[in-house]
C-alpha positions as CSV (number, residue, x, y, z in Angstrom):
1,X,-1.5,182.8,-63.9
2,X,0.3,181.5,-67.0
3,X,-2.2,179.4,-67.6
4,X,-4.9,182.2,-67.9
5,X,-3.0,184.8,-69.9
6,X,-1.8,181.9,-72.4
7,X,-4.9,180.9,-73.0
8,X,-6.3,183.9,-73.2
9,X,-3.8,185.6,-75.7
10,X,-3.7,182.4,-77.7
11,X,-7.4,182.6,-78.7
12,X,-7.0,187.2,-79.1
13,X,-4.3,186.1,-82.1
14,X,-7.1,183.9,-83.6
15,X,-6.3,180.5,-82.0
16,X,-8.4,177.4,-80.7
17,X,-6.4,176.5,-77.4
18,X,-8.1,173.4,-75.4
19,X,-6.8,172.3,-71.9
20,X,-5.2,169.5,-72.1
21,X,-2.8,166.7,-70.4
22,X,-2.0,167.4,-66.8
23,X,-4.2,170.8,-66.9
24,X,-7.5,168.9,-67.4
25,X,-6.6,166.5,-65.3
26,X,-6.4,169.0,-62.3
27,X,-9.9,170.4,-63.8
28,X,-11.4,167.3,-63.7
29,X,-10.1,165.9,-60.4
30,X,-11.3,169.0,-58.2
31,X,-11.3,172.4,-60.9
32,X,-8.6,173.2,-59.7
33,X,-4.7,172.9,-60.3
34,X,-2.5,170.1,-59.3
35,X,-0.8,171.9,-56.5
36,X,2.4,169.6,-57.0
37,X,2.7,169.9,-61.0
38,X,5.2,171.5,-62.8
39,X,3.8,173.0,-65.7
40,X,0.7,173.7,-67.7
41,X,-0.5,172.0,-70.6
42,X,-2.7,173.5,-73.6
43,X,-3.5,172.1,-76.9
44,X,-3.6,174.5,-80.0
45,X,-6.0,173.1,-83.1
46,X,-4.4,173.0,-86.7
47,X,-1.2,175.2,-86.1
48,X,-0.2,178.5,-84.0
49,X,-1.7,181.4,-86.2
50,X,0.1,184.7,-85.8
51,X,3.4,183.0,-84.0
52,X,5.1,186.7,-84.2
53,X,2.0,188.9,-83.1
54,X,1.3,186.0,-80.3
55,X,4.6,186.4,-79.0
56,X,4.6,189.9,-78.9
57,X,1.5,190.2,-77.0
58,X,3.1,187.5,-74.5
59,X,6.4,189.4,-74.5
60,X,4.1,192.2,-73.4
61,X,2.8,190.7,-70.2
62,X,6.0,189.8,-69.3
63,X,6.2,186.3,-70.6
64,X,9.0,184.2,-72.4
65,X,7.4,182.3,-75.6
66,X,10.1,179.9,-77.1
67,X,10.4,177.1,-79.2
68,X,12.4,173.9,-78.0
69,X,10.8,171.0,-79.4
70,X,7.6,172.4,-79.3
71,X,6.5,175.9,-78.7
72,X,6.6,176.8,-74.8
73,X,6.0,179.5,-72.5
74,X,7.7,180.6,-69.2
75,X,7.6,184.1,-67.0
76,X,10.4,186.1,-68.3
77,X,12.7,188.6,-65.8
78,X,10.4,191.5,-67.0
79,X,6.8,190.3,-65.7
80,X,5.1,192.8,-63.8
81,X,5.3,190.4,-60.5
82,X,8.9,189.7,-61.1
83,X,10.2,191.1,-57.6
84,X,8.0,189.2,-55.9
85,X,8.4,185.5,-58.0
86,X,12.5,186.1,-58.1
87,X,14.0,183.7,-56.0
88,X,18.0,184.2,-56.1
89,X,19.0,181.5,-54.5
90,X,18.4,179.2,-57.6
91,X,20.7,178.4,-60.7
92,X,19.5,179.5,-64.0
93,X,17.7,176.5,-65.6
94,X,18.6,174.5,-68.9
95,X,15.0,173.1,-68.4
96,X,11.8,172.5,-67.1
97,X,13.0,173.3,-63.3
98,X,10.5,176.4,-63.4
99,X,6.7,177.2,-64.4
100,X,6.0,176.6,-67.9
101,X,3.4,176.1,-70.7
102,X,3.8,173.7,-73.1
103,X,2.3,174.2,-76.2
104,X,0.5,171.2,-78.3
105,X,-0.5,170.6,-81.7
106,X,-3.8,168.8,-82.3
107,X,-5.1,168.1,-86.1
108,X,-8.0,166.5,-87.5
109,X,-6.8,164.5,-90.2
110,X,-8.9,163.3,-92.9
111,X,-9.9,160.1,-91.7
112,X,-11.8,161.8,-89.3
113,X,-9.8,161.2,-85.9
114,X,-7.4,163.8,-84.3
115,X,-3.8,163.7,-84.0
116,X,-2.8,164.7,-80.0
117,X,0.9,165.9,-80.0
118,X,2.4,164.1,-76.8
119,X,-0.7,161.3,-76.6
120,X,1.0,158.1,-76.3
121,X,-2.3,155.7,-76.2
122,X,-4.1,152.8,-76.9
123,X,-3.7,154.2,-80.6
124,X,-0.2,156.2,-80.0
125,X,-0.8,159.8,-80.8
126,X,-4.8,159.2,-82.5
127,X,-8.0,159.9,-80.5
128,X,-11.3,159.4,-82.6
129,X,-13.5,162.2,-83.7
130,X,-15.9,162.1,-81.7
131,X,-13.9,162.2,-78.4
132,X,-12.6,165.7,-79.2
133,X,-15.2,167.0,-80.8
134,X,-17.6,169.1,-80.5
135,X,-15.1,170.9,-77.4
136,X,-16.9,170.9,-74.2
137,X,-15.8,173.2,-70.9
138,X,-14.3,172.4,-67.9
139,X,-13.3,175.0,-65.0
140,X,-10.2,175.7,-63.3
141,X,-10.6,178.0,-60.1
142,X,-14.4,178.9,-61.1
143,X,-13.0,180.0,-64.8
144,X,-14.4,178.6,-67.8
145,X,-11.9,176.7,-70.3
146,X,-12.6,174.8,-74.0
147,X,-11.3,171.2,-74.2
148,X,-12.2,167.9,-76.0
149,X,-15.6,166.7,-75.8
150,X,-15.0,163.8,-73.8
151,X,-12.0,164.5,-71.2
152,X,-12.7,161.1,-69.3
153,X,-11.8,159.1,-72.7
154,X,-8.9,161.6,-72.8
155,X,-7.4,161.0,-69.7
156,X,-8.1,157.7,-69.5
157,X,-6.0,157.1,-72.6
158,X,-3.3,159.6,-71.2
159,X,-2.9,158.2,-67.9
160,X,-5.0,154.6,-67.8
161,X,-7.8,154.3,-66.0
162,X,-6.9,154.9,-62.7
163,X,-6.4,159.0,-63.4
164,X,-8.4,160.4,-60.8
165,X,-6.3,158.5,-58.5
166,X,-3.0,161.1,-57.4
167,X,-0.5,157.9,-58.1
168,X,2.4,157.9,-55.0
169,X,5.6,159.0,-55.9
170,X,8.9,159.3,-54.3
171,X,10.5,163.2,-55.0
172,X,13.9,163.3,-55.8
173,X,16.5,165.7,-54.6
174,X,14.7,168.8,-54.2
175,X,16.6,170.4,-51.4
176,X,13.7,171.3,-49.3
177,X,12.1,167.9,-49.4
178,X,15.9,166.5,-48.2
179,X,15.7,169.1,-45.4
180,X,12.4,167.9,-44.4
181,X,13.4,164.0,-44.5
182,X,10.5,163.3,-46.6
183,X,11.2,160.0,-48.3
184,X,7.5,159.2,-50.0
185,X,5.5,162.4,-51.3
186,X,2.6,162.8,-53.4
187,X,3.1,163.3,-57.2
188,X,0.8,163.7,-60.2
189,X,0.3,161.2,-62.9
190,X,3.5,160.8,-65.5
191,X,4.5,164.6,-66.8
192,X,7.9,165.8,-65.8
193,X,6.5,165.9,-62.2
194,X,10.0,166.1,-59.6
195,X,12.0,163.5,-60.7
196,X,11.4,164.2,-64.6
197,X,15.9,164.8,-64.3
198,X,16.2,161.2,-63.4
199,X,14.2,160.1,-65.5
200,X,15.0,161.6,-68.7
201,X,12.9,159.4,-71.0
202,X,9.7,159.7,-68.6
203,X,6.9,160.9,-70.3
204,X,3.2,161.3,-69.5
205,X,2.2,157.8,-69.8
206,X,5.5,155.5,-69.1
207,X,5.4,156.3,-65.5
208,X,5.2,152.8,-63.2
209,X,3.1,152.9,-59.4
210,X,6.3,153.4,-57.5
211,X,7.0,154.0,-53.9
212,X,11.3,154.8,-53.0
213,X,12.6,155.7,-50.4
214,X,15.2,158.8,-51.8
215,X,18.3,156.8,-51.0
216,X,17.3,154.0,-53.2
217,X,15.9,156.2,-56.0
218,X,19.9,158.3,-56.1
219,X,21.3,154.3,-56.2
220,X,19.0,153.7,-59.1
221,X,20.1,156.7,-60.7
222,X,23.7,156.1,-60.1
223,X,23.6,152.6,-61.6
224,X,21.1,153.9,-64.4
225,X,24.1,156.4,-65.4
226,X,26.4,154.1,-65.2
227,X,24.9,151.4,-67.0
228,X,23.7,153.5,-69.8
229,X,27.2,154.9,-70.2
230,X,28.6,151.6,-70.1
231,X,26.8,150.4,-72.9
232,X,26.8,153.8,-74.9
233,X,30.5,152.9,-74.9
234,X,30.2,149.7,-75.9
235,X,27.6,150.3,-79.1
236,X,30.2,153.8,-79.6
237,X,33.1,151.2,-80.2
238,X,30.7,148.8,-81.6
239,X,29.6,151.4,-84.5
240,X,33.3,152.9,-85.1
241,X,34.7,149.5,-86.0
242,X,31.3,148.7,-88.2
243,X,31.6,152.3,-90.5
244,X,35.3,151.9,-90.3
245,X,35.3,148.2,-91.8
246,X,32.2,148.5,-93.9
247,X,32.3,152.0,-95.0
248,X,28.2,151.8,-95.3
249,X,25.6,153.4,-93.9
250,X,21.9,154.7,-94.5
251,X,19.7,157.7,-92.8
252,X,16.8,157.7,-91.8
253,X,14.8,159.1,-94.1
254,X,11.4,160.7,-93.9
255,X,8.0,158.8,-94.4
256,X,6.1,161.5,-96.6
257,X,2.6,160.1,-94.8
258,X,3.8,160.7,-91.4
259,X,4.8,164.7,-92.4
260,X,2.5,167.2,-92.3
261,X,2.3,169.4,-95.1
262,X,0.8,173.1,-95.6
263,X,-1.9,172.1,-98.5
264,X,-3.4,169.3,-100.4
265,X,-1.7,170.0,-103.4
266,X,-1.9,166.4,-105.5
267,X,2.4,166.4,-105.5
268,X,1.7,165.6,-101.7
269,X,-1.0,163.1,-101.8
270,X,0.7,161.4,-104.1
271,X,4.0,161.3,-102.4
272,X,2.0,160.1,-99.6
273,X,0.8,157.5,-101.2
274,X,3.4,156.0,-102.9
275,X,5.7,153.3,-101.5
276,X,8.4,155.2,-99.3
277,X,12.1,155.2,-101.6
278,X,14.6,153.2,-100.4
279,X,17.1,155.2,-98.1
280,X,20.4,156.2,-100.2
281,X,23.4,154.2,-98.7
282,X,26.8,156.1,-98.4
283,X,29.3,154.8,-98.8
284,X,33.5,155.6,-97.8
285,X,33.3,159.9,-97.2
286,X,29.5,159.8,-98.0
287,X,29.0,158.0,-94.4
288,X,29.4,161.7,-92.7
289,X,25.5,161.9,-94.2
290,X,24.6,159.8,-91.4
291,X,25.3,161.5,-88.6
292,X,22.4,164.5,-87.6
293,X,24.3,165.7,-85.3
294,X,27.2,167.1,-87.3
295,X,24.2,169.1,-89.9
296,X,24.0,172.4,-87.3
297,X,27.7,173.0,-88.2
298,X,28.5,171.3,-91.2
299,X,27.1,174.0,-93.8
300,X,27.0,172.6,-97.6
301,X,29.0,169.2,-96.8
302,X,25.6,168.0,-95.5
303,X,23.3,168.5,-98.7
304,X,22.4,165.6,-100.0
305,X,24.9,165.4,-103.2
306,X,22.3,165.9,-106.6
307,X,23.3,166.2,-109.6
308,X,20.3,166.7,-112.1
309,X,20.4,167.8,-115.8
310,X,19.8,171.4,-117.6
311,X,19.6,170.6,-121.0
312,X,16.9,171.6,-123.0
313,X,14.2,171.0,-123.9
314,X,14.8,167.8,-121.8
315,X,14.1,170.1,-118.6
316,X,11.9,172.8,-119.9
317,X,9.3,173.3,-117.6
318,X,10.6,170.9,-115.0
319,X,8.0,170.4,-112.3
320,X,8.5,168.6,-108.9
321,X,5.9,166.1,-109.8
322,X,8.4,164.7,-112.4
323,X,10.6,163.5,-109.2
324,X,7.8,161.1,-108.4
325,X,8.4,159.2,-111.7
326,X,12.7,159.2,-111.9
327,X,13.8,156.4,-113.1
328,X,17.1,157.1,-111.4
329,X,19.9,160.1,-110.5
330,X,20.7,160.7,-113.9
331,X,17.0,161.5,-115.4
332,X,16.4,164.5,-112.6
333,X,16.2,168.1,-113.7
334,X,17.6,170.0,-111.6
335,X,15.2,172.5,-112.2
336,X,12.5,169.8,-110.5
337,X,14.4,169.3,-107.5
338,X,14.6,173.2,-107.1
339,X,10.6,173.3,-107.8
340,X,10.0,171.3,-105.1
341,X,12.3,173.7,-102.7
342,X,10.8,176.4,-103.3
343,X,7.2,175.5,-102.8
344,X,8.7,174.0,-99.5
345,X,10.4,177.0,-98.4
346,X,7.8,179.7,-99.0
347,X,4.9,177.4,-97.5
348,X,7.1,177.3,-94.4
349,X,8.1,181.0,-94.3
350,X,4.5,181.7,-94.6
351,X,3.5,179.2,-91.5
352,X,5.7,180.6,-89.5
353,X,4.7,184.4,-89.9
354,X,7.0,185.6,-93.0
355,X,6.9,187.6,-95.6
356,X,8.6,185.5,-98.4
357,X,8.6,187.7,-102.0
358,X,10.4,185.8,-105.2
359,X,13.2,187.5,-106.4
360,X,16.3,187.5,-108.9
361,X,16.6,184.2,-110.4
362,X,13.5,182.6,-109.4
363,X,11.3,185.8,-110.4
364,X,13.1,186.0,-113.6
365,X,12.6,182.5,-114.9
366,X,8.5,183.3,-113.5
367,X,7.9,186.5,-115.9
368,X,9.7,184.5,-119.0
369,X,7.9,181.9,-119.0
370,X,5.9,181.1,-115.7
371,X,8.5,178.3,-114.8
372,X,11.7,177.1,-113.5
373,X,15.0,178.2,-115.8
374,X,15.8,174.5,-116.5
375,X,19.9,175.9,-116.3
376,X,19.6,177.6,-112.7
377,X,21.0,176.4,-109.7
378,X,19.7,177.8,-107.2
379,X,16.3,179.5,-105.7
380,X,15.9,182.9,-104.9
381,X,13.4,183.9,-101.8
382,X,13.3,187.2,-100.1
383,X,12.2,187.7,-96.6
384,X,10.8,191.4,-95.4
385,X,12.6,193.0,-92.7
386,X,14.0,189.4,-90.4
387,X,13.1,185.8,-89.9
388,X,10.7,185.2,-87.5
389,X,10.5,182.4,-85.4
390,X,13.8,181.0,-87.4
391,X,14.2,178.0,-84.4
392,X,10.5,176.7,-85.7
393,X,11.3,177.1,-89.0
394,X,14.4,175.3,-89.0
395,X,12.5,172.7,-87.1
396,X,10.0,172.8,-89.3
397,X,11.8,172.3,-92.5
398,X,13.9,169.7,-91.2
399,X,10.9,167.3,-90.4
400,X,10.3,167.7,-94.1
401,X,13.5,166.3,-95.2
402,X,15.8,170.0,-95.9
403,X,18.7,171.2,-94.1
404,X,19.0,175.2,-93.1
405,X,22.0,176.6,-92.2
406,X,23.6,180.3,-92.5
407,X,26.5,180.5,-94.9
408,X,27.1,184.2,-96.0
409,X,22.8,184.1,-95.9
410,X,20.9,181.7,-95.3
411,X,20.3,178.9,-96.9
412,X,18.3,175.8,-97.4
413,X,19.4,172.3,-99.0
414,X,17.9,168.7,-99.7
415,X,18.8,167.0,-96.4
416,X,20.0,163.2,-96.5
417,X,16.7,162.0,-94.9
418,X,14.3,164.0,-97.6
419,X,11.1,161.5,-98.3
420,X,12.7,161.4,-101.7
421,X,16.7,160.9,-101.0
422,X,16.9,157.9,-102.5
423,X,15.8,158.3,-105.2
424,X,17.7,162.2,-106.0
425,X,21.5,160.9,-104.4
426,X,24.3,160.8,-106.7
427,X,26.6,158.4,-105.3
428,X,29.6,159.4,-107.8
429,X,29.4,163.1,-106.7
430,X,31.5,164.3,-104.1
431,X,30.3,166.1,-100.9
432,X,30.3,169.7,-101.2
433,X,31.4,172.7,-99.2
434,X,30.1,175.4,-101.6
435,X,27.2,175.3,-103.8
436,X,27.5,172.5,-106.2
437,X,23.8,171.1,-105.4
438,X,20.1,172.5,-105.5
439,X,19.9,174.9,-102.7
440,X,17.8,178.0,-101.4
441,X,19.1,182.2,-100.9
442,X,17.3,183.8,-98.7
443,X,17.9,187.0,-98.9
444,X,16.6,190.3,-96.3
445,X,14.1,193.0,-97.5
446,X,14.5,195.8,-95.3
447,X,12.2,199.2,-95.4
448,X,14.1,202.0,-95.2
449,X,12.7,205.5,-93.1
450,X,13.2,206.9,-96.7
451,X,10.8,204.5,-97.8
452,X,13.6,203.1,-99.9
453,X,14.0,199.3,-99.9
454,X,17.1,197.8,-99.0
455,X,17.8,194.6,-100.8
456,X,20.3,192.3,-99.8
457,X,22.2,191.2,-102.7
458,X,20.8,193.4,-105.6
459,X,23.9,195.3,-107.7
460,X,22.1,198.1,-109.5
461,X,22.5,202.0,-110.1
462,X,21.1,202.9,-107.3
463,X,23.1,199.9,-105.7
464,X,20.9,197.9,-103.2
465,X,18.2,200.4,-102.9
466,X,14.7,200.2,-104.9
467,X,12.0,202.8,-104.7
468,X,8.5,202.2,-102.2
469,X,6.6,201.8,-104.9
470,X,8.2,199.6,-107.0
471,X,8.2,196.8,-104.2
472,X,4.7,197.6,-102.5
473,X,2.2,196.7,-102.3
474,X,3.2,192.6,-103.5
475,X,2.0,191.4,-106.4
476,X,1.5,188.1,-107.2
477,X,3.9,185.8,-110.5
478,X,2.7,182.1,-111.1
479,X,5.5,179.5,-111.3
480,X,4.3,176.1,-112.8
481,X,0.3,177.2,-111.8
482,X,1.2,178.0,-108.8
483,X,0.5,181.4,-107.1
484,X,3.8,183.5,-105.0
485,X,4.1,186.9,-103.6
486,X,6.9,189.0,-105.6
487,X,7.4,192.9,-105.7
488,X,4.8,195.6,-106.6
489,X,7.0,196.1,-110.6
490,X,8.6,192.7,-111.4
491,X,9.8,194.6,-114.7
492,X,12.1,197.3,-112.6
493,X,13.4,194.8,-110.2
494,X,14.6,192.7,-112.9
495,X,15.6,195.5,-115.2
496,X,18.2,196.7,-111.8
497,X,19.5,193.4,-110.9
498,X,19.8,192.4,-114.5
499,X,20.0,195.0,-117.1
500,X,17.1,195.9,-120.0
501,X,17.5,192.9,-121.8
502,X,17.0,190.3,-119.0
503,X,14.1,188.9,-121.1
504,X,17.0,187.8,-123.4
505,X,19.1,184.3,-122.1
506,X,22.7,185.5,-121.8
507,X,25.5,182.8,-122.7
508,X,27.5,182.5,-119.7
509,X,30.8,180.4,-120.7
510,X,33.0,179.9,-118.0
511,X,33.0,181.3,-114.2
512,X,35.5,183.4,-113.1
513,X,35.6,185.6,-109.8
514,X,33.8,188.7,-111.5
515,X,30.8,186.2,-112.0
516,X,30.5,185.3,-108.5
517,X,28.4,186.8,-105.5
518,X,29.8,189.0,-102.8
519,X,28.7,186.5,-100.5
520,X,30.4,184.3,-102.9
521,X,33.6,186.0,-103.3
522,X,33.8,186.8,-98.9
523,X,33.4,182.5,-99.4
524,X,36.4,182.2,-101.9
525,X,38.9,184.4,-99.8
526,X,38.9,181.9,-96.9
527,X,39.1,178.8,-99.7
528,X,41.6,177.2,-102.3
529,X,40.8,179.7,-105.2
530,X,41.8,177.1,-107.9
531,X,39.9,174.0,-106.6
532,X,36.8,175.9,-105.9
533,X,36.4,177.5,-109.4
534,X,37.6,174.0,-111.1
535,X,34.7,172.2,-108.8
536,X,32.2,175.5,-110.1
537,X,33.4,174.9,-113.5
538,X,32.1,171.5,-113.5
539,X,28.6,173.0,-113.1
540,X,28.4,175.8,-115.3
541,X,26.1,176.2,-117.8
542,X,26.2,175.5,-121.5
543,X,27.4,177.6,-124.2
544,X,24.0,179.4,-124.9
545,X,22.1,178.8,-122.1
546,X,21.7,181.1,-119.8
């Protein structure tokens, strides 16, 4: 049933899903499903198109679409078969212990072979050309389904040779096979198939011909646990004394030709082809920048600390293509660095079904002079009505080397493992808990039943509100060449947020609380007043530049 609507829905929003994975293998095997796997497996080509209507239509039907990891799908409490599928006598589930579809990307790269999300193969994750295309058909239950063009080479390098073969496996606890006393059952070839829990790390092709009886698979798992837990303690203690006598450490940073960017722009090819930067090393405080798993609560203190100039003419028109050729911290524009966010962020809105419109800053510095104010510090991006599929975008932006986080709005920061960190970290700035480096607003456009629009952040007459039709319908700005959606009347939007003679730079001399943001100021209530303006202080702008 999932598998059906899925499919079906994935290819009404525009789609190319193929079976893949454990579904093919069912369809080649007999056209039919494995009657002992756990979920269903279809490929999408290129990337999901029309994630928010897809949902949506899923939502519907009575279906869960998610994103953990990768995009998934599950029957949610309001499917039209609910009453009958319920079973009450199970715990919710944290994962993968009901029906699911997992959702997974497949690209053609330009070498001509295919990138298979989950493949791990004679070549990893590649499959050649011809092998997936042109798609062929198989049939599951006497329905026809689109898949690669060869699905024996597939499986073969999914599962080895031996695929049509149902492997023997020994089931875990599942109550009912306890009850029963069966020790050896039949399982499916390696994809979270029964005892995926024990084996955590068990994917579809690192599965060994085992057959257990189930009291020596729960002494396995016992000493597994306890081994691993053992030595996670031991290379736990191992690493505290190293950090605390050394006071070093490096991230691991991005390799720009493993990431997949939105267009072939030449910034990207030749970041991709140039010789991956050295990781920053961090040193005493700094060594915080290590750890990932402090960035979903750490805010500001884990941007990457940048410093950058915004003298002129040094940084007029600053482009990100001038960060390919630094010759170290102290040469970088800010205004570059920011250049390169904010092509980053609006590509990524738009993948993942936003409306991103410049504004304020960022719009301003477009309609003076088609570039980046070489003094700003920040970018500003509006998004209409909410952020849609935030967990992928996050996700998203992160594999590209920028931390997101909500402070006040949200936000979005060079993240310690950028492609480019070492060669944008200032080691002789301190870490940061408010503003202080190159960073993204993101700021909510919301439609009104008036037909006003309700800006987040705009301080005007008519305080946040602007008239229908001076934001719709978009019009378009060029920064540095390139092409972004803004409001319908640039010239009102900036004349309310910034008076009649925002054409003209306004010195701006010191910063004192009047100058800052409400989102700002709610920031500064909860924070030494004095520190945080001295820290500000140290990166205002000039006398006459502004």
């Amino acid at each position: 049933m999932l598998l059906v609507d899925v499919y079906e829905e994935l290819k009404a929003t525009g789609n190319t899903p193929l079976i893949t994975f454990g579904s093919l293998l069912g369809a080649v095997r007999n056209g039919s499903m494995i009657p002992f796997t756990e979920d269903t497996d279809i490929g999408y080509v290129g990337r999901l198109q029309t994630i928010q209507p897809l949902r949506k239509a899923l939502w519907d039907k009575g279906y869960h679409m998610f994103f953990l990891n990768i995009w998934r799908v599950c029957v949610a409490p309001t499917h039209p078969l609910a009453s009958s599928l319920y079973d009450p006598s199970l715990p919710l589930t944290q994962s993968y212990a009901v029906p699911y579809v997992d959702l997974y990307k497949m690209k053609k790269l330009r070498n001509g072979n295919w990138d298979v999300q989950e493949m791990d193969g004679s070549n990893g994750r590649f499959l050649p050309g011809h092998v997936v295309e042109p798609f062929s058909q198989v049939t599951i239950n006497g329905m026809p389904f689109d898949t690669v063009h060869d699905p024996n080479f597939f499986l073969m390098e999914a599962y080895g040779p031996d695929y049509m073969t149902p492997k023997q496996r020994t089931e875990a606890p599942m109550a009912t096979r306890l009850k029963q006393n069966v020790d050896t059952v039949m399982v499916d070839a390696p994809h979270r198939i029964g005892i995926q829990w024990v084996f955590p790390l068990g994917y579809k092709s690192s599965w060994k011909r085992i057959t257990l009886t189930t009291s020596i698979i729960l002494v396995l798992t016992g000493l597994l646990v306890f081994g691993l837990a053992t030595e996670m303690q031991l290379m736990s203690s191992v690493s505290e004394v190293t950090i605390v006598k050394e006071e070093v450490c490096s991230p691991k940073t991005r390799n720009a030709s493993e990431v997949e960017y939105h267009s072939g722009h030449r910034f990207y090819s030749s970041l991709k082809d140039m010789d991956p930067a050295s990781p920053p090393i961090f040193r005493n405080t700094h060594t915080v920048l290590c750890n990932e798993d402090v960035r979903a609560q750490a805010g500001f203190k884990y941007c990457l600390p940048i410093a950058g100039r915004k003298d002129t003419p040094f940084c007029t028109a600053a482009d990100r293509a001038d960060l390919l050729h630094a010759r170290s911290p102290k040469s970088i524009c800010y205004a570059s660095v920011l250049h390169m966010m904010l092509v980053s962020v609006y590509e990524e809105l738009q993948a993942t079904g936003n409306t991103p419109l410049i504004v304020f800053g960022s719009l301003l510095g477009a309609v003076r002079n088609g570039s980046m104010i070489p003094f700003t510090e920040d970018i500003d991006i509006g998004f209409v009505e909410s952020i849609n599929a935030r967990e992928a975008l996050q996700q998203e932006l992160w594999n590209k080397g920028y931390h997101m986080f909500f402070k006040g709005v949200w936000r979005v920061c060079v993240a310690p493992t950028h492609p480019l960190a070492g060669r944008l970290y200032d080691p002789e700035l301190p870490l940061t808990r408010y503003i202080g480096v190159p960073y993204v607003d993101l700021y909510r456009m919301h439609k009104l039943n008036n037909d006003n629009w309700d800006i987040e952040e705009l301080k005007s007459k008519n305080g946040r509100l602007v008239p229908k039709d001076k934001v719709e319908p978009f019009s378009q700005v060029t920064i540095n060449g390139m092409p972004f959606d803004t409001v319908h009347d640039p010239k009102y939007f900036l004349t309310a947020a910034y008076g009649p003679n925002y054409m003209t730079p306004r010195p701006r001399r010191s910063i004192t609380p009047a100058n800052l943001s409400a989102v700002t100021k709610q920031m500064v209530e909860r924070v030494d007043k004095e520190k945080l303006l001295t820290t500000l202080k140290k990166f205002s702008k000039a006398p006459g530049e502004a």
